[in-house]
Biopython code that builds the backbone (N, CA, C, O; Angstrom):
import numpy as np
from Bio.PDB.StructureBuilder import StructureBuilder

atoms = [
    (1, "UNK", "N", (-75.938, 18.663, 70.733)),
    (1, "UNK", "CA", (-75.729, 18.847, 72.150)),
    (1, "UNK", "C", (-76.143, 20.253, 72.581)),
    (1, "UNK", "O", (-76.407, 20.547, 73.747)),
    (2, "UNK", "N", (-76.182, 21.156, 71.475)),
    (2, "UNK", "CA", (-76.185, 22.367, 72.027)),
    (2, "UNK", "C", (-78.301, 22.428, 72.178)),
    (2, "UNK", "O", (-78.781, 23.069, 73.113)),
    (3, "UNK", "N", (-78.773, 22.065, 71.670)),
    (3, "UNK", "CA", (-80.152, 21.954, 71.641)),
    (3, "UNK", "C", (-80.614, 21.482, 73.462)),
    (3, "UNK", "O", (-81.423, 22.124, 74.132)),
    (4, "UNK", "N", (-80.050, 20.550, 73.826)),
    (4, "UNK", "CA", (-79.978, 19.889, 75.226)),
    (4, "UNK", "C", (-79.824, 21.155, 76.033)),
    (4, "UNK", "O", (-80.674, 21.596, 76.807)),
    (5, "UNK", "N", (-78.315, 21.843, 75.693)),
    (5, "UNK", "CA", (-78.141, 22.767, 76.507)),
    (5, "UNK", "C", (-79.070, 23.461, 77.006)),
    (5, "UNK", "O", (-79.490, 23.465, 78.163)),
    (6, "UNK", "N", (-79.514, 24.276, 75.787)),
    (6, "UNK", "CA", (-80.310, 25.695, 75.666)),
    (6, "UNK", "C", (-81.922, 24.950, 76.701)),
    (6, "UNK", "O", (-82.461, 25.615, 77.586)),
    (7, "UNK", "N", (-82.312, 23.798, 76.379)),
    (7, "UNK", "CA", (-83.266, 23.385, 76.575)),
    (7, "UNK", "C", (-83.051, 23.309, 78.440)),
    (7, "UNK", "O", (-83.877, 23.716, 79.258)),
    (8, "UNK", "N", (-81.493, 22.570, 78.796)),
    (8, "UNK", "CA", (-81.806, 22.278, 80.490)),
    (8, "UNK", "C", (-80.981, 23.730, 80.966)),
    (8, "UNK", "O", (-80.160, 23.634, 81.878)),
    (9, "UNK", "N", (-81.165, 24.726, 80.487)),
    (9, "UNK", "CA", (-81.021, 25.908, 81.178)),
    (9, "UNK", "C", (-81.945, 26.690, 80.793)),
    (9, "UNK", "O", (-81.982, 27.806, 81.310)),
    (10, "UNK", "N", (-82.806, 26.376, 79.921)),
    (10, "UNK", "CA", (-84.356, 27.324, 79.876)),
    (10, "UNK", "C", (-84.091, 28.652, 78.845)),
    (10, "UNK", "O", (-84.374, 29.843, 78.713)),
    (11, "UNK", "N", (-83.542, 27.845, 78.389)),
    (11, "UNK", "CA", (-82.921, 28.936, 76.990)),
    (11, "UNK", "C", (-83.911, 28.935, 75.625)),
    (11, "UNK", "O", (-84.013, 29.491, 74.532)),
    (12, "UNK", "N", (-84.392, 28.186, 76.241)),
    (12, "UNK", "CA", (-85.643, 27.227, 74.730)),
    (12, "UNK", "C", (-86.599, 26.512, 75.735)),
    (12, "UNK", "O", (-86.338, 26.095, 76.863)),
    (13, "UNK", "N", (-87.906, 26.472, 74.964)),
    (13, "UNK", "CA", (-88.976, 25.453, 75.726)),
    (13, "UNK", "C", (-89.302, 23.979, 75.684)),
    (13, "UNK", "O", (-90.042, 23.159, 76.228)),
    (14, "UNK", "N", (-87.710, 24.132, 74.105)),
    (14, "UNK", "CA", (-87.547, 21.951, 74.176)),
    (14, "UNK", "C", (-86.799, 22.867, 73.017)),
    (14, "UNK", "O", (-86.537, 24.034, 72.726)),
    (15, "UNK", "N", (-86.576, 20.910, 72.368)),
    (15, "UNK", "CA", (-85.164, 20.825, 71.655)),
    (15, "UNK", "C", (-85.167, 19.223, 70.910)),
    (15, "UNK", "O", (-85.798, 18.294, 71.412)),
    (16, "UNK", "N", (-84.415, 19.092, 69.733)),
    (16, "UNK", "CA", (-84.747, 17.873, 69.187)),
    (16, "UNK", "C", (-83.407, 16.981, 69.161)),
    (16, "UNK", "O", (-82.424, 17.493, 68.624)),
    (17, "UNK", "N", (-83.313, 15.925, 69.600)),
    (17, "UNK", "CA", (-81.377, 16.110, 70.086)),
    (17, "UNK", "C", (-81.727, 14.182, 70.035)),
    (17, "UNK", "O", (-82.753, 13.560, 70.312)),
    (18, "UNK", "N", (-80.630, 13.803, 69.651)),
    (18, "UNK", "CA", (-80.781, 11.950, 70.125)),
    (18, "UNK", "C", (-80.775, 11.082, 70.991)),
    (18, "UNK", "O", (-80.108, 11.334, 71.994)),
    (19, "UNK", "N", (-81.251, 10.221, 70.948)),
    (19, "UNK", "CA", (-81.780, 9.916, 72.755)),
    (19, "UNK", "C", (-80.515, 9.665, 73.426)),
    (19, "UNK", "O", (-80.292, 9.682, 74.637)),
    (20, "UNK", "N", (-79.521, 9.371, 72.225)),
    (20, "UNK", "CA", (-77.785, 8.728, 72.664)),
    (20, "UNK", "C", (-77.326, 10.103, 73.687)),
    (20, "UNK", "O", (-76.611, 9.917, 74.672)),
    (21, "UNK", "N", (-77.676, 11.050, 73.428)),
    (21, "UNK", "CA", (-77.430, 12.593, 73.980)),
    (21, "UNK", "C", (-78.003, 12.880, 74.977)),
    (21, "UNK", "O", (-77.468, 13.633, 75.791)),
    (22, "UNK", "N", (-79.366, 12.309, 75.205)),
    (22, "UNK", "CA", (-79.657, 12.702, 76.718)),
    (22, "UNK", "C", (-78.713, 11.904, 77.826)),
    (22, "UNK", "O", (-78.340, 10.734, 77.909)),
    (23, "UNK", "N", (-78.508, 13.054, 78.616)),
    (23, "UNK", "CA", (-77.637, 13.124, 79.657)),
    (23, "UNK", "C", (-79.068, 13.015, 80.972)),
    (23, "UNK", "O", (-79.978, 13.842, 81.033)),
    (24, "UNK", "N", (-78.907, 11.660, 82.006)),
    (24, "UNK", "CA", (-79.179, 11.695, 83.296)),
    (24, "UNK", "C", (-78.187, 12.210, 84.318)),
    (24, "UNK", "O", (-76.983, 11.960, 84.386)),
    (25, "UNK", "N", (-79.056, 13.111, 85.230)),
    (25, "UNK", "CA", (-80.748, 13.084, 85.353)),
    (25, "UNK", "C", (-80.644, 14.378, 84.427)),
    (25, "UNK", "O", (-79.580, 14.993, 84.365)),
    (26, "UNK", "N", (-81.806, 14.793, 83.686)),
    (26, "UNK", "CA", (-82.509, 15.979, 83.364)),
    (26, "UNK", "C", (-83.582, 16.381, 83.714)),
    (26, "UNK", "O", (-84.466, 15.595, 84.056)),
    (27, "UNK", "N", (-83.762, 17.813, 83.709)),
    (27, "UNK", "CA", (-85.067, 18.343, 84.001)),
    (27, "UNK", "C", (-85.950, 18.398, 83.059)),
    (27, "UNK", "O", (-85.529, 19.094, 82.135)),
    (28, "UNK", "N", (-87.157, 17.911, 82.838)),
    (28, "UNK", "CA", (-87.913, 17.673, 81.763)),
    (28, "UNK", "C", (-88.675, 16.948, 81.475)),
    (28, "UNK", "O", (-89.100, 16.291, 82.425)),
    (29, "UNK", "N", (-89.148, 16.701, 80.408)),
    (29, "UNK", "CA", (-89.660, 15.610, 79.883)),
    (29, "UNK", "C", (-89.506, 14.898, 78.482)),
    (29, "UNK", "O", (-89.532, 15.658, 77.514)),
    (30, "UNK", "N", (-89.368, 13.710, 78.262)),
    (30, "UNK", "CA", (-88.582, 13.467, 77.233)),
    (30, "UNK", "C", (-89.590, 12.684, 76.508)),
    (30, "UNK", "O", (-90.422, 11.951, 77.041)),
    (31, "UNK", "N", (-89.399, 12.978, 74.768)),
    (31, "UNK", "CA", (-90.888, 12.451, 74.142)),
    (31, "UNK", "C", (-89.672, 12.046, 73.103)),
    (31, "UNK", "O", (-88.611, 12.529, 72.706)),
    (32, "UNK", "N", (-90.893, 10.249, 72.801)),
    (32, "UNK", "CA", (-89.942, 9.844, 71.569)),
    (32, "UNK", "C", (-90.265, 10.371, 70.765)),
    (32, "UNK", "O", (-90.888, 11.391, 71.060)),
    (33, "UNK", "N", (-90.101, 10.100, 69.375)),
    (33, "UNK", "CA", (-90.630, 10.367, 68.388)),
    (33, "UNK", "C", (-90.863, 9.117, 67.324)),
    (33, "UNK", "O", (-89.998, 8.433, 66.776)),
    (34, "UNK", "N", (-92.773, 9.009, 67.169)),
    (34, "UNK", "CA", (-92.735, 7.905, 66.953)),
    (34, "UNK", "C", (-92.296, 7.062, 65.534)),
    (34, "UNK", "O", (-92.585, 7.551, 64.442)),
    (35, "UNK", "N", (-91.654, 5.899, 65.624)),
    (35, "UNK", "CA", (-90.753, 5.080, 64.698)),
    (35, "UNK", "C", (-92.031, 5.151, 63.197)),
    (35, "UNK", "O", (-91.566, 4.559, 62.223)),
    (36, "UNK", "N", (-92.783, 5.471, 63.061)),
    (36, "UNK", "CA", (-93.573, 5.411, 61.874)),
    (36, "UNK", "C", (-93.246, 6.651, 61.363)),
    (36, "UNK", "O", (-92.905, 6.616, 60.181)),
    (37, "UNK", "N", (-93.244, 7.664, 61.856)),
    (37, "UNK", "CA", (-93.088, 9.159, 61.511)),
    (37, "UNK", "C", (-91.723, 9.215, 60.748)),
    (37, "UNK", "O", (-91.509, 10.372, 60.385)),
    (38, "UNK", "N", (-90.915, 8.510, 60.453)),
    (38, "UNK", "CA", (-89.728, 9.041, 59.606)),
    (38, "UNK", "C", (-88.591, 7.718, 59.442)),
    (38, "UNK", "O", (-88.571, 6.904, 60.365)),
    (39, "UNK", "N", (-87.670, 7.518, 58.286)),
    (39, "UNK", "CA", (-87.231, 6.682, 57.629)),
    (39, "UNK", "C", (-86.386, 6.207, 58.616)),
    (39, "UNK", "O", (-85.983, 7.172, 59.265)),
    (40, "UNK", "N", (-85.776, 4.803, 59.171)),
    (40, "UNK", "CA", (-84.695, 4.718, 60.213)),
    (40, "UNK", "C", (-82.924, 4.709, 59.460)),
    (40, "UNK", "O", (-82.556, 3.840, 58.670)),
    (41, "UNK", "N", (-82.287, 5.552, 59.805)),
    (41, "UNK", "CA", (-80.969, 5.743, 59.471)),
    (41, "UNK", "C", (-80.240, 4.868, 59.428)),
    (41, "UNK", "O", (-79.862, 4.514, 60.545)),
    (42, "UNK", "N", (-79.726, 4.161, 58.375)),
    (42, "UNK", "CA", (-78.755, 3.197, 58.639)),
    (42, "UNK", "C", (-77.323, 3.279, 58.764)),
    (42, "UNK", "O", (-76.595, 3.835, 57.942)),
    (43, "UNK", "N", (-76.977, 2.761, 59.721)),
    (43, "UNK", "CA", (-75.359, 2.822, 60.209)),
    (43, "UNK", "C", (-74.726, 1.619, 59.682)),
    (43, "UNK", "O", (-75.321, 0.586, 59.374)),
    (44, "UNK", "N", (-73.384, 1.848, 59.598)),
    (44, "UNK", "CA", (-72.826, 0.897, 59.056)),
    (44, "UNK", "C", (-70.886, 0.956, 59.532)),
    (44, "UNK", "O", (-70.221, 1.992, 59.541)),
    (45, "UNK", "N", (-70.551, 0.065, 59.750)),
    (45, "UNK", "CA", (-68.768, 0.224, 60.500)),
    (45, "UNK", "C", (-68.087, -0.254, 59.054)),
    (45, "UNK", "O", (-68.491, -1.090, 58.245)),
    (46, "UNK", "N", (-66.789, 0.674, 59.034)),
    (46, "UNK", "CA", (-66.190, 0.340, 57.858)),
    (46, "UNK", "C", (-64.523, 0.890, 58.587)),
    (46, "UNK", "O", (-64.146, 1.939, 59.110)),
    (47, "UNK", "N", (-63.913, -0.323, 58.308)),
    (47, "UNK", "CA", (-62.779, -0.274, 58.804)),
    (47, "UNK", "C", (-61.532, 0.653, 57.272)),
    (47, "UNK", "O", (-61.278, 0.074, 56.215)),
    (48, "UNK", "N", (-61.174, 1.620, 57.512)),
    (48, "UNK", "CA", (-60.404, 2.782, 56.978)),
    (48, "UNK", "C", (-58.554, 2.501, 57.044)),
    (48, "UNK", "O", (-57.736, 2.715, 56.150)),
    (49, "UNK", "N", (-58.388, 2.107, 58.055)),
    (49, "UNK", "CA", (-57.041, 2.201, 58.146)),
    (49, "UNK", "C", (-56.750, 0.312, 59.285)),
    (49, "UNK", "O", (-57.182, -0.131, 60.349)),
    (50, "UNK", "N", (-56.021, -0.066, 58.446)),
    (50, "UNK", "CA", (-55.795, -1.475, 58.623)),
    (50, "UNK", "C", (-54.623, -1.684, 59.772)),
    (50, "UNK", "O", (-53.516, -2.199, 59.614)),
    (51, "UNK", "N", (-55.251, -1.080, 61.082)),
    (51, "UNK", "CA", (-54.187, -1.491, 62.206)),
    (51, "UNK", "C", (-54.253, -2.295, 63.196)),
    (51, "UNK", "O", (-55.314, -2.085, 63.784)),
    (52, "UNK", "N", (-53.725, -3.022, 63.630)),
    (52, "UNK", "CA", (-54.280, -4.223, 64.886)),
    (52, "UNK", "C", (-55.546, -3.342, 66.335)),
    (52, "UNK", "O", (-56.429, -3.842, 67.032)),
    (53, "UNK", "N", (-55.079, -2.093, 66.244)),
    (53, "UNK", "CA", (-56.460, -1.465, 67.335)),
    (53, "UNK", "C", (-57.585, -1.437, 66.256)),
    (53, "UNK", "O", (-58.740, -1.834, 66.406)),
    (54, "UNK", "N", (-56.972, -0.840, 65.036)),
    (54, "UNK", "CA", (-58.333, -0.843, 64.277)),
    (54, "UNK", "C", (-59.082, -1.821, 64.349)),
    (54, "UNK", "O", (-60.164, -1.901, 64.931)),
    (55, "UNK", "N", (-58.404, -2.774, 63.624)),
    (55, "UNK", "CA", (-58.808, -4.224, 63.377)),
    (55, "UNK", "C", (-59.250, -4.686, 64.758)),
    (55, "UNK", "O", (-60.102, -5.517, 64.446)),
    (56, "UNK", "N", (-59.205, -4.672, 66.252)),
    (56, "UNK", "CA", (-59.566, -5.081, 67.369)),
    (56, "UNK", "C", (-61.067, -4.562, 67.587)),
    (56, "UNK", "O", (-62.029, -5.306, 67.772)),
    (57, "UNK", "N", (-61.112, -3.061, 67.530)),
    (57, "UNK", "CA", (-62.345, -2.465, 67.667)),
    (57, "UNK", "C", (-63.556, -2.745, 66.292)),
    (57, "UNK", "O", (-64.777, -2.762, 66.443)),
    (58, "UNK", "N", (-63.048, -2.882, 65.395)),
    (58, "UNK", "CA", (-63.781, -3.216, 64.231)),
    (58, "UNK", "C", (-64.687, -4.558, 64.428)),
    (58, "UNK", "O", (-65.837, -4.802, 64.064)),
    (59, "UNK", "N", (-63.895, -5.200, 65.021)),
    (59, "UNK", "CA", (-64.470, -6.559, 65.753)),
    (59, "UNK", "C", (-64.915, -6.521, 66.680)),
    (59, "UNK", "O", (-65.444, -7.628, 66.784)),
    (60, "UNK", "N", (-65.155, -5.869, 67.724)),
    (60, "UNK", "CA", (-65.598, -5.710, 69.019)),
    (60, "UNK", "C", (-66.494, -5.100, 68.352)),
    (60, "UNK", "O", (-67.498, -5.810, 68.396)),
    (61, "UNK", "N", (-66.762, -3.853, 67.548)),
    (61, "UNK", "CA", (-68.434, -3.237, 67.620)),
    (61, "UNK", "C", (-69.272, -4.480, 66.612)),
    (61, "UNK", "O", (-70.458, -4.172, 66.496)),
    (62, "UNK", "N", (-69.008, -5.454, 66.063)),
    (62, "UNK", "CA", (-69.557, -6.499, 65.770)),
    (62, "UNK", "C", (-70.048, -7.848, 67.428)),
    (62, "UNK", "O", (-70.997, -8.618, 67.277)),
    (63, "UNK", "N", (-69.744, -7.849, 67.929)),
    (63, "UNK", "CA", (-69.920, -8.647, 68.983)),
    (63, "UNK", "C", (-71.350, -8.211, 69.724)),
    (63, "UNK", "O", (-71.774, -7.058, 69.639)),
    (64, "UNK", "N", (-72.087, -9.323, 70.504)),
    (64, "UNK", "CA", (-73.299, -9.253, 71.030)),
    (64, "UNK", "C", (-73.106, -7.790, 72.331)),
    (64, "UNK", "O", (-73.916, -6.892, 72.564)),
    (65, "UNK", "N", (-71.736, -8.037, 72.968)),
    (65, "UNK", "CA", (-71.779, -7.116, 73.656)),
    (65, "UNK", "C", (-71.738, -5.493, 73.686)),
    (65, "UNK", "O", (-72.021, -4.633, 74.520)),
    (66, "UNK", "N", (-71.304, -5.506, 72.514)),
    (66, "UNK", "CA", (-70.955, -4.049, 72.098)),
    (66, "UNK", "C", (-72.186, -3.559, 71.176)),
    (66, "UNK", "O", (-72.131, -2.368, 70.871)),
    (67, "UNK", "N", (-73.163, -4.205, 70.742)),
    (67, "UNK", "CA", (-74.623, -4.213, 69.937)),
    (67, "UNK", "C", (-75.530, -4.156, 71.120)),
    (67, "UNK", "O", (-76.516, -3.447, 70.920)),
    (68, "UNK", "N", (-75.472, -4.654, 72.180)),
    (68, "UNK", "CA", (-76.204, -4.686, 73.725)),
    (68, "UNK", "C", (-75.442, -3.111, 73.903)),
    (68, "UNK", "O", (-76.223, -2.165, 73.800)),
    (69, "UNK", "N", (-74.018, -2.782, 74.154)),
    (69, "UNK", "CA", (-74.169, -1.267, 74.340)),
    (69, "UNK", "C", (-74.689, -0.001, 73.581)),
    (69, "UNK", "O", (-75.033, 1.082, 74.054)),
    (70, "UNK", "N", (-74.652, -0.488, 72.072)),
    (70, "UNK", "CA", (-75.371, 0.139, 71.578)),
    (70, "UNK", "C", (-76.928, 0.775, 71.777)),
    (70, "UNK", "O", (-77.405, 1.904, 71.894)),
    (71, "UNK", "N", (-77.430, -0.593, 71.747)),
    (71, "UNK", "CA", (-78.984, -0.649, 72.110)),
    (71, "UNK", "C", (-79.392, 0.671, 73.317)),
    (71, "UNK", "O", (-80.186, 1.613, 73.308)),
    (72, "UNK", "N", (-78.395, 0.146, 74.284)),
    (72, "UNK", "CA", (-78.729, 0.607, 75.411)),
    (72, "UNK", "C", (-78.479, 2.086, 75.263)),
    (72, "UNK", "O", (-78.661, 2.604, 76.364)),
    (73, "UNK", "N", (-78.235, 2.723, 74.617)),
    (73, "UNK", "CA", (-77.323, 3.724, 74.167)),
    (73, "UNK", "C", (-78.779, 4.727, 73.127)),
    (73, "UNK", "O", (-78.897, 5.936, 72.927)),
    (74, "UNK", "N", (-79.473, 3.789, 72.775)),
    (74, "UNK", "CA", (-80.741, 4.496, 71.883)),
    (74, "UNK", "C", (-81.074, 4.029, 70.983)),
    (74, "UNK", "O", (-82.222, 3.783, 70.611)),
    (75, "UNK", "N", (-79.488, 3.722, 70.198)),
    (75, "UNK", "CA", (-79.838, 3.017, 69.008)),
    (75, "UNK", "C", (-80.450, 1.609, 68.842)),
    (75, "UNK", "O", (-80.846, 0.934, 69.792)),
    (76, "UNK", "N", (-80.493, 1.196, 67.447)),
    (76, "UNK", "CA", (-81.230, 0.334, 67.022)),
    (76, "UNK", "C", (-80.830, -1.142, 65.694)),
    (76, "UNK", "O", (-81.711, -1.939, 65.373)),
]
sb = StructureBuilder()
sb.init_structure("model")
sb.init_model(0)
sb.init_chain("A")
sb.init_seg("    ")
for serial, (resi, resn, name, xyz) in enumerate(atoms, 1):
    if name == "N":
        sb.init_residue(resn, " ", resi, " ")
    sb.init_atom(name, np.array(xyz, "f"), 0.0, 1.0, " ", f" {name:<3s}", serial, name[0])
structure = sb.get_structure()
């Protein structure tokens, strides 16, 4: 986040930050970086502590809708 910063107050002339992190609107211009150029990170949900919120949300980031917020979000 701090890369964003420095970058939308002209502290720096860019910055390498995740697309989940760009904040609208910004001043700028925003370049992907293309998906051949480097390995894709895999994420993975692992439920830690066995509580009915746990267990609720553990299931919800499995659902079409919460994979649609993801998406929308940057990821992949």
């Amino acid at each position: 986040m701090h890369a964003f910063q420095y970058v939308e107050s002209q502290n720096a002339e860019l910055g390498l930050i995740a697309k989940s992190l760009l904040q609208q609107p910004h001043n700028g211009t925003a370049i992907a970086i293309p998906s051949e150029w480097y390995q894709p990170i895999e994420q993975h949900v692992l439920l830690v502590k066995d509580s009915v919120f746990a267990r609720q949300f553990y299931h919800f980031v499995q659902t079409e809708q919460a994979q649609q917020l993801i998406k929308s979000m940057g990821y992949r």
